[in-house]
N, CA and C atoms as an extended XYZ file, in Angstrom:
495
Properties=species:S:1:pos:R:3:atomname:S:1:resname:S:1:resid:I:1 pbc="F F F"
N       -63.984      -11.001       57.645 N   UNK     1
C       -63.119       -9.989       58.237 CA  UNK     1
C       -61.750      -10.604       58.505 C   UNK     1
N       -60.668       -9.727       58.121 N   UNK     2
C       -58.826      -10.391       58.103 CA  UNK     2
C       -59.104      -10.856       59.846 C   UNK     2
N       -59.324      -10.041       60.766 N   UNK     3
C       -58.819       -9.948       61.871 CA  UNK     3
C       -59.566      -11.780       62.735 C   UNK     3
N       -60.687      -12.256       61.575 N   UNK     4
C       -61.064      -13.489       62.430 CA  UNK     4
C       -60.367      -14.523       61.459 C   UNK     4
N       -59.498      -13.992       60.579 N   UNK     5
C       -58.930      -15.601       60.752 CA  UNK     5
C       -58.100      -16.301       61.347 C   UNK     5
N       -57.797      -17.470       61.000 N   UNK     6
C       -57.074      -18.025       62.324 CA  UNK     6
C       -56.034      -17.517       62.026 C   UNK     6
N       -54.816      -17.445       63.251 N   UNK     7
C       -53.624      -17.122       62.999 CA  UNK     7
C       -53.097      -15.544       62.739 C   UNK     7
N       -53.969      -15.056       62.190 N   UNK     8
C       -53.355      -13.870       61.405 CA  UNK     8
C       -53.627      -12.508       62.082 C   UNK     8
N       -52.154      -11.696       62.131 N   UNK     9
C       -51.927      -11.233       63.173 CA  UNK     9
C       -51.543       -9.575       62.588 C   UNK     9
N       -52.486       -8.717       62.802 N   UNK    10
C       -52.578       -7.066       62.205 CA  UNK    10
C       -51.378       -6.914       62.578 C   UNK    10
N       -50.961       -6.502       61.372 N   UNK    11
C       -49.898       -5.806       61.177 CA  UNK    11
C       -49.318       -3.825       61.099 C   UNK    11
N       -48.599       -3.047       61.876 N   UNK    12
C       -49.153       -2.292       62.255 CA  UNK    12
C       -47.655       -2.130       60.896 C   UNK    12
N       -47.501       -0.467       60.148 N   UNK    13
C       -46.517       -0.328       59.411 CA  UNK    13
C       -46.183        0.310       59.675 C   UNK    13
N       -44.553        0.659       59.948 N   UNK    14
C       -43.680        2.128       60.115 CA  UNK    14
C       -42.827        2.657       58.895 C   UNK    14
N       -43.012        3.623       59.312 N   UNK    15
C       -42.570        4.434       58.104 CA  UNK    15
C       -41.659        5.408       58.180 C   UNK    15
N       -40.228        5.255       57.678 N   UNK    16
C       -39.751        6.395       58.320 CA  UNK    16
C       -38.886        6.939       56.584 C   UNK    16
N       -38.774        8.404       56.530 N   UNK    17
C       -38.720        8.969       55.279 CA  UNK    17
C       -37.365       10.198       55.682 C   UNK    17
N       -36.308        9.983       54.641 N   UNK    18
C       -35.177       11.396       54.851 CA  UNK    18
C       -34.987       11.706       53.566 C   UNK    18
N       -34.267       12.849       53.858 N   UNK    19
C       -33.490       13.518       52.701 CA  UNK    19
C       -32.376       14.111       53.078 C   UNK    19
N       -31.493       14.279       51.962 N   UNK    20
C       -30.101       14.383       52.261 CA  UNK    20
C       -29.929       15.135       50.673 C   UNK    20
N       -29.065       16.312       50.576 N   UNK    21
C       -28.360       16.892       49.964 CA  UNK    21
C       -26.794       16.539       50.032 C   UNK    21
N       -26.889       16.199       48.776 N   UNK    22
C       -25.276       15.582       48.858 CA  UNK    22
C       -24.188       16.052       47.516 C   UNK    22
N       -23.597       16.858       48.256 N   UNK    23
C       -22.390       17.938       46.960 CA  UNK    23
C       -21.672       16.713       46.112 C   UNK    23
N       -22.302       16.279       45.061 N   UNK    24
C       -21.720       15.513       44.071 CA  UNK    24
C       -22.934       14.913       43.144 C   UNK    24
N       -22.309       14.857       41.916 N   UNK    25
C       -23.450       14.398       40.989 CA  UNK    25
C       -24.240       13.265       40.686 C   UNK    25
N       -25.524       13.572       40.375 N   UNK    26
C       -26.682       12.729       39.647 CA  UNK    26
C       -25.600       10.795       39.576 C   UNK    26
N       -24.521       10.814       38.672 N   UNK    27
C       -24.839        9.654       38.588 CA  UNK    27
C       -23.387        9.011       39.354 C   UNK    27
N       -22.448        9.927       40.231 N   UNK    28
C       -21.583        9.293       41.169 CA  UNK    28
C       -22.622        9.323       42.342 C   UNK    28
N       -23.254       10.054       42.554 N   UNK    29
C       -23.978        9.659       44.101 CA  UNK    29
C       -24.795        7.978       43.732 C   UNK    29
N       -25.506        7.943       42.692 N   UNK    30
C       -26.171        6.918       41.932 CA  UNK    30
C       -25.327        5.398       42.017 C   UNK    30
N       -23.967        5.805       41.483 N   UNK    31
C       -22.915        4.880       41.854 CA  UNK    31
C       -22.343        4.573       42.949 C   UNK    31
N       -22.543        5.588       43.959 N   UNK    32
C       -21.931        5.390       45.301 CA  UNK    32
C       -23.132        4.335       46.043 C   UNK    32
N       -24.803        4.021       45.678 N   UNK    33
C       -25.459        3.616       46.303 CA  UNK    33
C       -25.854        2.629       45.664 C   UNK    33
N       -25.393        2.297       44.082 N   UNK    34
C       -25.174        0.932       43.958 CA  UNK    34
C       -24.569       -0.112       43.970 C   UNK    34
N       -23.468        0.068       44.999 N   UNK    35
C       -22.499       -0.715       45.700 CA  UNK    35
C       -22.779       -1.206       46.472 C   UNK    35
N       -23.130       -2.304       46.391 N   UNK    36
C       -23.833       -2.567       48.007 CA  UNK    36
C       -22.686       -2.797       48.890 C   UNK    36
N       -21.851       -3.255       48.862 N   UNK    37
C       -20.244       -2.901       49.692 CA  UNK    37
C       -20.334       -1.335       50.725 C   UNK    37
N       -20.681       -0.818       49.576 N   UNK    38
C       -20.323        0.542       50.638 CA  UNK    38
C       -21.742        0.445       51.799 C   UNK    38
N       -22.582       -0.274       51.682 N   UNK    39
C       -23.270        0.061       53.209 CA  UNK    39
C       -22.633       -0.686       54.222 C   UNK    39
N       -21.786       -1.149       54.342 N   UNK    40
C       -20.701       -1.458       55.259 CA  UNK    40
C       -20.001       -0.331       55.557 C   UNK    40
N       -19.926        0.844       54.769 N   UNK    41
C       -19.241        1.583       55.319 CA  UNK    41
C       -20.246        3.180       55.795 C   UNK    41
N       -21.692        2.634       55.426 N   UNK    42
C       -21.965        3.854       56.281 CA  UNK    42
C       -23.168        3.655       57.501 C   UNK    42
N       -23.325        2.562       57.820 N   UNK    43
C       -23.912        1.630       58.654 CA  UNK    43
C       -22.960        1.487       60.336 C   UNK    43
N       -23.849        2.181       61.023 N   UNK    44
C       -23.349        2.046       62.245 CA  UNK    44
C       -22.311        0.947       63.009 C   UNK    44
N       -20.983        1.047       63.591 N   UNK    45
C       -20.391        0.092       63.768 CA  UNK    45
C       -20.952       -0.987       65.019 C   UNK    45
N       -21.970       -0.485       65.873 N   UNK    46
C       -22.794       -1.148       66.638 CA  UNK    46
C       -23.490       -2.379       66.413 C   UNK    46
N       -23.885       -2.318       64.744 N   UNK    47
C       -24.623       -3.464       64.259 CA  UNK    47
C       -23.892       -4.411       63.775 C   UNK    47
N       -22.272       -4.213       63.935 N   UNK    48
C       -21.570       -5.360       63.163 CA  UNK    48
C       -21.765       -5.681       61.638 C   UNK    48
N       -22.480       -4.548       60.861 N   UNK    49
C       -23.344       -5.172       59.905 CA  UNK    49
C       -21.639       -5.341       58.437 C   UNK    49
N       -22.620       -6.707       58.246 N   UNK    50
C       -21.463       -6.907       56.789 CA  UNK    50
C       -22.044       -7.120       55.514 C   UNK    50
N       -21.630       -6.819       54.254 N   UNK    51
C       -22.162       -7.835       53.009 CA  UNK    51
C       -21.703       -9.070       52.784 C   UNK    51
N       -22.253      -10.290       52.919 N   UNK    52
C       -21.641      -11.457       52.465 CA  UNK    52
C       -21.651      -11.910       51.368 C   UNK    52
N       -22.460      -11.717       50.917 N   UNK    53
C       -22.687      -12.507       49.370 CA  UNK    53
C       -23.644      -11.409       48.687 C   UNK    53
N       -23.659      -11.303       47.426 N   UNK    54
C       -24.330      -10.674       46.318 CA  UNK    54
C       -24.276      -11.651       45.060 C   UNK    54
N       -25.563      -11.949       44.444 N   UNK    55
C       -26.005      -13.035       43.366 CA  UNK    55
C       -25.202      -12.190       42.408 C   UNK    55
N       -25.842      -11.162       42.249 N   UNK    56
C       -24.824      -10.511       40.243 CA  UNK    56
C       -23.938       -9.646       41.111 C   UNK    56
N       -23.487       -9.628       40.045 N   UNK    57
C       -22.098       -8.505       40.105 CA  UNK    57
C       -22.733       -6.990       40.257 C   UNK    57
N       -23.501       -6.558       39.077 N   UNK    58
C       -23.959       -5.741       39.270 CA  UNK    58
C       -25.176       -5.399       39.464 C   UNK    58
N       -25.923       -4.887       40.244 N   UNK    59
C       -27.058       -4.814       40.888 CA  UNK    59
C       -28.854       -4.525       39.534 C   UNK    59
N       -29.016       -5.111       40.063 N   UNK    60
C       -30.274       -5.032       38.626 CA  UNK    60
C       -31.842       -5.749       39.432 C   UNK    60
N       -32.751       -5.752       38.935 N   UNK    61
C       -34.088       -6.454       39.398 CA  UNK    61
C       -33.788       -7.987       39.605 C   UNK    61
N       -34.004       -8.785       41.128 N   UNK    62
C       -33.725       -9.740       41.471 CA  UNK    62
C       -32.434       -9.907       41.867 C   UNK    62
N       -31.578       -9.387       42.238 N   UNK    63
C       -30.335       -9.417       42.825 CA  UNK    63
C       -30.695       -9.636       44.254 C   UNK    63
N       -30.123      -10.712       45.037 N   UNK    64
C       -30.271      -10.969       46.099 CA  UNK    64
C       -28.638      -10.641       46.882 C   UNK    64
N       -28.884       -9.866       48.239 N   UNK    65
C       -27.854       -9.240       48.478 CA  UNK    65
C       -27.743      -10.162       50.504 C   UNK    65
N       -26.876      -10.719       50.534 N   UNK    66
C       -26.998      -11.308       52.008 CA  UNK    66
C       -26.041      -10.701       53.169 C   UNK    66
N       -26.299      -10.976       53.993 N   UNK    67
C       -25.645      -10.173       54.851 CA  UNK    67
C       -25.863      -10.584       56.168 C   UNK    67
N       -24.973      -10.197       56.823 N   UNK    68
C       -24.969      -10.548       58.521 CA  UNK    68
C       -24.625       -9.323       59.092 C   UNK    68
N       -25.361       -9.383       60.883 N   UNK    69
C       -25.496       -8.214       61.615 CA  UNK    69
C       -25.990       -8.351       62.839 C   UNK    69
N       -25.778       -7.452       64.158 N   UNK    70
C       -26.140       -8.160       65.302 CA  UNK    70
C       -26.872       -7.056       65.567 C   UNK    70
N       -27.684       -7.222       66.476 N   UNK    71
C       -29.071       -6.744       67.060 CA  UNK    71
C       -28.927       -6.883       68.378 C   UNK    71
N       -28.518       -5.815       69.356 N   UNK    72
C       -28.356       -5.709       70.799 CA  UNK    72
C       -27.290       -7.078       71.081 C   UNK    72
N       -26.334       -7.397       70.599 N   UNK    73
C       -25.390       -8.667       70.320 CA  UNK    73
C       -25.873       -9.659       70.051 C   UNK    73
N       -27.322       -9.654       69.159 N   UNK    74
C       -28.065      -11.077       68.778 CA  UNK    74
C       -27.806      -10.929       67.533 C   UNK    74
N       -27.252      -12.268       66.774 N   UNK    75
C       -26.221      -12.071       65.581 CA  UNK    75
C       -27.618      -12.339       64.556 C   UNK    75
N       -27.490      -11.913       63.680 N   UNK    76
C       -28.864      -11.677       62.815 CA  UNK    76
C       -28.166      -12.115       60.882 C   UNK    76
N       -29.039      -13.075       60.473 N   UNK    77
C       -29.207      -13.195       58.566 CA  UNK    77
C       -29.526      -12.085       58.536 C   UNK    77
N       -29.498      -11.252       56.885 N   UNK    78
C       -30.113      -10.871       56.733 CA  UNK    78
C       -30.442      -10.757       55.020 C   UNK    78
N       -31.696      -10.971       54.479 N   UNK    79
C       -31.728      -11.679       53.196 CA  UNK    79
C       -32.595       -9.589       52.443 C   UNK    79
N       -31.856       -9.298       51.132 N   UNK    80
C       -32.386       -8.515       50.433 CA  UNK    80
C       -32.847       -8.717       48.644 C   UNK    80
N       -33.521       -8.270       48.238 N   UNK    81
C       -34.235       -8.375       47.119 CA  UNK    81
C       -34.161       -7.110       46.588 C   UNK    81
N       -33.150       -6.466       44.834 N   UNK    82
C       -34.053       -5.934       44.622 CA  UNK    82
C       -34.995       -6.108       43.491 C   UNK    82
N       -36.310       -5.421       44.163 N   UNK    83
C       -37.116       -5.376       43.412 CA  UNK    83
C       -37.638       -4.435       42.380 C   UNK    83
N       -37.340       -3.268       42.124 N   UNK    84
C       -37.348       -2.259       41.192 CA  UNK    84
C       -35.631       -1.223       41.360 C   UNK    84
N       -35.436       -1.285       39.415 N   UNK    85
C       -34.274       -0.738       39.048 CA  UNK    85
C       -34.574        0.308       38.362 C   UNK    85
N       -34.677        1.761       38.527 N   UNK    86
C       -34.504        2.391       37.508 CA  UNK    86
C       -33.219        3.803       37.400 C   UNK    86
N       -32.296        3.059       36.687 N   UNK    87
C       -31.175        4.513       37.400 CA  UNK    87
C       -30.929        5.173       36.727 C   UNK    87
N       -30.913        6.473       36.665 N   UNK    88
C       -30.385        6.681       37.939 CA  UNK    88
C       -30.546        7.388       38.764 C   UNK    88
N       -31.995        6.857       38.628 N   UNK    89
C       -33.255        7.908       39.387 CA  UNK    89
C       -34.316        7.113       40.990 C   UNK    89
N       -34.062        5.787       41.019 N   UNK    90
C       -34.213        4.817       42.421 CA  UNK    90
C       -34.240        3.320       42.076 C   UNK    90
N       -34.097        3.226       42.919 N   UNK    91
C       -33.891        1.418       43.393 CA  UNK    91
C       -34.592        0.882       44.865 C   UNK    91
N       -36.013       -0.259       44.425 N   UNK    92
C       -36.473       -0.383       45.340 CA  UNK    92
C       -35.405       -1.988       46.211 C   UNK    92
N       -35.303       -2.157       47.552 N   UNK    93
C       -35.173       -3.536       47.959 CA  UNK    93
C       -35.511       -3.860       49.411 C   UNK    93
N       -36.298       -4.881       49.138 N   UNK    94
C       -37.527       -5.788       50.332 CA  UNK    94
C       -36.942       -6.802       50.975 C   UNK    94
N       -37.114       -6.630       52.042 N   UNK    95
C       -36.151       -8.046       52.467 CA  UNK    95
C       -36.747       -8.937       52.328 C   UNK    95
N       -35.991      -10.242       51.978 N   UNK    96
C       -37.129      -11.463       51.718 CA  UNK    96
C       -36.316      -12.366       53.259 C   UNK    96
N       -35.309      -12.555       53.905 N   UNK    97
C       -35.104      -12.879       55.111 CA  UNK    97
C       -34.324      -12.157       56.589 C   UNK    97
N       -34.869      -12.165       57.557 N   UNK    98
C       -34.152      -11.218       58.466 CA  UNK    98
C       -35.429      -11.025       59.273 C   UNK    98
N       -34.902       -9.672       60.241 N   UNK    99
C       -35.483       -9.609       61.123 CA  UNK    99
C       -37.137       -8.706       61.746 C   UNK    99
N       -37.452       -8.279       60.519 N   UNK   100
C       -38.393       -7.942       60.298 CA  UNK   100
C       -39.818       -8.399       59.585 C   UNK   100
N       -40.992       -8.160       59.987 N   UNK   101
C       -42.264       -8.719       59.220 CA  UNK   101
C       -41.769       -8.065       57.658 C   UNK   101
N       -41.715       -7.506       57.428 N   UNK   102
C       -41.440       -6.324       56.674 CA  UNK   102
C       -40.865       -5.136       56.021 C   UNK   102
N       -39.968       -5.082       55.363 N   UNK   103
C       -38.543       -4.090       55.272 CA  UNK   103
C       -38.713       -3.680       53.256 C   UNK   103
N       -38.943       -2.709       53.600 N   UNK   104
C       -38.951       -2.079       51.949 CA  UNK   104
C       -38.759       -0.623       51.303 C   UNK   104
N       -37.494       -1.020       50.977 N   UNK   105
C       -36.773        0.855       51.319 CA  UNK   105
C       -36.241        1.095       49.883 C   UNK   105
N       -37.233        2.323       49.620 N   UNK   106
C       -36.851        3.060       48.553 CA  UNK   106
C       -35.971        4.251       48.641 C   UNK   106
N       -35.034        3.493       47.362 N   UNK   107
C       -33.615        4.952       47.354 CA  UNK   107
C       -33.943        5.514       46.024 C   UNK   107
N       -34.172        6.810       46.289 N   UNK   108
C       -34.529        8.009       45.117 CA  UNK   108
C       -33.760        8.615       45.010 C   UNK   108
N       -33.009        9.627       43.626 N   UNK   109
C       -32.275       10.403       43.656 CA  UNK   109
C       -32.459       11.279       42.345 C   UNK   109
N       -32.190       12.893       42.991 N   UNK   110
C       -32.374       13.634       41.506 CA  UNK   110
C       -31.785       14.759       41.482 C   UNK   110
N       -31.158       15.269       40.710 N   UNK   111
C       -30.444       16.520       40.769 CA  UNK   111
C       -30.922       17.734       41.083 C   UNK   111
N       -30.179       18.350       42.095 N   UNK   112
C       -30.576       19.704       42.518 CA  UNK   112
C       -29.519       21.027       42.946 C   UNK   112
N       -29.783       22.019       42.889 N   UNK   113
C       -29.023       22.516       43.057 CA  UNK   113
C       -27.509       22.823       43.473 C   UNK   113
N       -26.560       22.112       43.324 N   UNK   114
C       -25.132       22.013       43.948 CA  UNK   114
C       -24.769       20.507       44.461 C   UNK   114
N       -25.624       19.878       43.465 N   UNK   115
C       -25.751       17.899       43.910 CA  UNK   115
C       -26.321       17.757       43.396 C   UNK   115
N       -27.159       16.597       44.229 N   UNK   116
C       -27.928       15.155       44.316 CA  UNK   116
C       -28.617       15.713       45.373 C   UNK   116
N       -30.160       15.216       45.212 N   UNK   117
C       -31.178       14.954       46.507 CA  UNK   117
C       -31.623       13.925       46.649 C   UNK   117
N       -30.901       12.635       47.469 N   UNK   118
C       -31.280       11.464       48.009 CA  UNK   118
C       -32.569       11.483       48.689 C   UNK   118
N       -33.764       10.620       48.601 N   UNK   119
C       -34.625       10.327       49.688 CA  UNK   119
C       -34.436        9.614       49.815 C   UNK   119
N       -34.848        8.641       51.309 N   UNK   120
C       -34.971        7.275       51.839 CA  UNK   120
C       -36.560        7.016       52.050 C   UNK   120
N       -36.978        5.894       51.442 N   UNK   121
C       -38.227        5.846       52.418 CA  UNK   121
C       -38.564        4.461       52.631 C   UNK   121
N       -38.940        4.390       53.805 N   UNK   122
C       -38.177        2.780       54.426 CA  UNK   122
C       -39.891        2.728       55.035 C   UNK   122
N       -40.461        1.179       54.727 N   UNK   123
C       -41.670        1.427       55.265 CA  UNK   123
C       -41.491       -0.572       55.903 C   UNK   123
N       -41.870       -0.558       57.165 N   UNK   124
C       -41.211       -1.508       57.898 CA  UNK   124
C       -42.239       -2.112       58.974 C   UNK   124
N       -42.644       -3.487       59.351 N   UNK   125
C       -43.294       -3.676       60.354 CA  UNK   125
C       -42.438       -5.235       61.138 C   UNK   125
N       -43.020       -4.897       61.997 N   UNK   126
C       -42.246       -5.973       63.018 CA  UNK   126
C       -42.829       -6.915       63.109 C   UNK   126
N       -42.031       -8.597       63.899 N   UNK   127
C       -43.062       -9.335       63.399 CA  UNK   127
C       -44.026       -9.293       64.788 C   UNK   127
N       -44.384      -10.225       64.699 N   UNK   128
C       -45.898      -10.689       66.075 CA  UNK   128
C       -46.689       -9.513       66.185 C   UNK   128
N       -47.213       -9.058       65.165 N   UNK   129
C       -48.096       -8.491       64.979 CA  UNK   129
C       -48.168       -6.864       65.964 C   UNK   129
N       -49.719       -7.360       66.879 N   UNK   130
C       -49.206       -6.093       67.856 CA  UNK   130
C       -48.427       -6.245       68.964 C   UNK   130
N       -47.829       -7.460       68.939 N   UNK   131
C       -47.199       -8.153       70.571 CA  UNK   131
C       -45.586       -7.466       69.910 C   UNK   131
N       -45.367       -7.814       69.014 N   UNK   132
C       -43.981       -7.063       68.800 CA  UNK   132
C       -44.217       -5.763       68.316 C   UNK   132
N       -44.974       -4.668       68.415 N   UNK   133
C       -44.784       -3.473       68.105 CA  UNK   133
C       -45.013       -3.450       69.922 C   UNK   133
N       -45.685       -3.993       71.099 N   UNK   134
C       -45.668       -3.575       72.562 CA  UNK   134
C       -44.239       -3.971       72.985 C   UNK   134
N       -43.618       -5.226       72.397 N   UNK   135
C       -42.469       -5.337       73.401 CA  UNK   135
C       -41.183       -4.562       72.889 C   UNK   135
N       -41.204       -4.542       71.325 N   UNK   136
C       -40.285       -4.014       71.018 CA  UNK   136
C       -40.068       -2.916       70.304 C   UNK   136
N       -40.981       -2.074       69.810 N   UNK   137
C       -41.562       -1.618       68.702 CA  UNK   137
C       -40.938       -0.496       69.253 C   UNK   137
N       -40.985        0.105       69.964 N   UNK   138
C       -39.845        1.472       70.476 CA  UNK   138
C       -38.714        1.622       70.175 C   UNK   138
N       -38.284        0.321       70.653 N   UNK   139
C       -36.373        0.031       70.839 CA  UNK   139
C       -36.281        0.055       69.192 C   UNK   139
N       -36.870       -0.818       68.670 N   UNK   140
C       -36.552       -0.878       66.996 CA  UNK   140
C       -36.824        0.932       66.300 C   UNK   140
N       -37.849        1.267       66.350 N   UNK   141
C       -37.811        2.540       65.701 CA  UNK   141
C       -36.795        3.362       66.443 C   UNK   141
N       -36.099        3.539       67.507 N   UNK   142
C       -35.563        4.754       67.846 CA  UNK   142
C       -34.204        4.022       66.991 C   UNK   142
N       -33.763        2.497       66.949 N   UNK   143
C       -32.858        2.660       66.765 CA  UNK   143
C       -32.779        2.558       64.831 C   UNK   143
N       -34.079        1.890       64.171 N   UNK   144
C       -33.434        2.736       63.239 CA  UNK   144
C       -33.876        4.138       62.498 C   UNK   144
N       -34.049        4.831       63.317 N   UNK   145
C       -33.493        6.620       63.483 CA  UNK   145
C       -32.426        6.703       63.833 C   UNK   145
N       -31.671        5.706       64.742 N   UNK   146
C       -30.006        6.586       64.974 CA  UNK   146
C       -29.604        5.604       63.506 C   UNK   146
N       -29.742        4.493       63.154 N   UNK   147
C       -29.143        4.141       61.553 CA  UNK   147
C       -29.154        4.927       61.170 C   UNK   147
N       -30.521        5.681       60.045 N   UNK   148
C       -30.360        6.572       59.505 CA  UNK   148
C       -29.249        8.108       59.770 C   UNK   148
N       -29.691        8.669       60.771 N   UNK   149
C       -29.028        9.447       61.068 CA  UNK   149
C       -27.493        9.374       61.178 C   UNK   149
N       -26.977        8.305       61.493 N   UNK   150
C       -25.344        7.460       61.273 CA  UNK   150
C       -25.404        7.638       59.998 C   UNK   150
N       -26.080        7.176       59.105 N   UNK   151
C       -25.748        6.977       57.770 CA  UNK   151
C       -25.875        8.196       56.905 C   UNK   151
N       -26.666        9.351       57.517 N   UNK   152
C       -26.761       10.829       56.751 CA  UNK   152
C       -25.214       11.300       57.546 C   UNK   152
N       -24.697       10.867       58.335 N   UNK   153
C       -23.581       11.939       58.881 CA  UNK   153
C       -22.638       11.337       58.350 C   UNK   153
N       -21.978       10.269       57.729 N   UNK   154
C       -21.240        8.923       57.141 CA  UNK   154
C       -21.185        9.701       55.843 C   UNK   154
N       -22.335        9.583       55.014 N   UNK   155
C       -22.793       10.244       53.840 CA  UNK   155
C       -22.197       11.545       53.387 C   UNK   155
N       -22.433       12.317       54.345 N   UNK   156
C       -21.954       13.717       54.878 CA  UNK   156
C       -20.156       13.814       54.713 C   UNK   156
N       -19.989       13.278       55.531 N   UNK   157
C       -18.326       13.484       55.804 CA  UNK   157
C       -17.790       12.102       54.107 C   UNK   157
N       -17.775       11.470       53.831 N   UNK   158
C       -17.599       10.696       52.744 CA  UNK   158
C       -17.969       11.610       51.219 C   UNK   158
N       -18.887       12.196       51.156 N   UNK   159
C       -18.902       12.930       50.153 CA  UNK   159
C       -18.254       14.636       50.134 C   UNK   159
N       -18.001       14.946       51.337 N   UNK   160
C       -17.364       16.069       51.585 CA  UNK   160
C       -15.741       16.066       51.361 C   UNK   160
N       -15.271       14.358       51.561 N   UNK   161
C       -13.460       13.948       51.316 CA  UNK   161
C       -13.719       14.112       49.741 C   UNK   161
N       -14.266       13.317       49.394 N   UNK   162
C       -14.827       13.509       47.830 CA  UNK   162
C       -14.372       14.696       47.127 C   UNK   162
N       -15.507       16.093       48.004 N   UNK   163
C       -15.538       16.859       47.145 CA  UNK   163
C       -14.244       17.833       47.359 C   UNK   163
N       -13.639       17.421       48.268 N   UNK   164
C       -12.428       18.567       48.645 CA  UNK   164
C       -11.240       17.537       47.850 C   UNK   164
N       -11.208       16.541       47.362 N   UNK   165
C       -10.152       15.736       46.463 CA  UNK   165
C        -9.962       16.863       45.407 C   UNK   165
């Protein structure tokens, strides 16, 4: 049984899933989210969050994307992977360092009526097992629900300058 070996500590998973309708097409919305630059610009200014480094130029399977960011003013690495490319229809990427047990967020996208229909689906666990889903496991999910939600209203007003150009 996992739970008697030594050390090893159940891991509980969160999951959090959106969608977003966004007035512009299949493969500029596609392009707008393979920049990794621009999540600097739709990423809450609370987190300080930056891109520092990116391995390729352009984003493909194994591109490692680094970055720094603070966490209640605790300054945070943060290491990404991706791991599945197919565009310009999603792109999976896992964090391989940072602040989570676990971070693996799929960006989907497909044409629909008067756009693009982005999903997010971000499936995430914290580390220390169940000791960090008791001490912290609240504070982390509510706050990233206000990320997301920052980043659908960012999204929102950025593709709306767009579409009135």
């Amino acid at each position: 049984m996992q739970a008697e070996i030594e050390g090893f500590q159940p891991m509980k998973l969160n999951l959090l899933q959106r969608e977003q309708k966004i007035p512009a097409s299949l493969p500029e919305v596609f392009a707008f989210f393979s920049e990794a630059r621009n999540l600097d610009r739709i990423t809450p200014p609370w987190l300080r969050f930056q891109v520092r480094e990116q391995t390729d130029r352009e984003l493909k399977v194994g591109t490692l994307i680094h970055y720094k960011l603070a966490w209640n003013g605790l300054p945070l690495k943060w290491t990404t992977r991706i791991e599945e490319w197919q565009p310009p229809v999603f792109f999976v990427d896992i964090q391989l360092k940072g602040p989570y047990r676990l971070w693996r967020h799929r960006h989907s996208f497909e044409p629909c009526d008067g756009g693009t229909l982005m999903k997010d689906t971000v499936e995430y666990a914290l580390p220390m097992g169940f000791l960090g889903e008791i001490f912290v496991g609240r504070r982390v999910r509510h706050d990233v629900e206000r990320i997301f939600d920052h980043r659908a209203h960012q999204i929102s007003d950025l593709f709306a300058v767009r579409g009135a150009a």
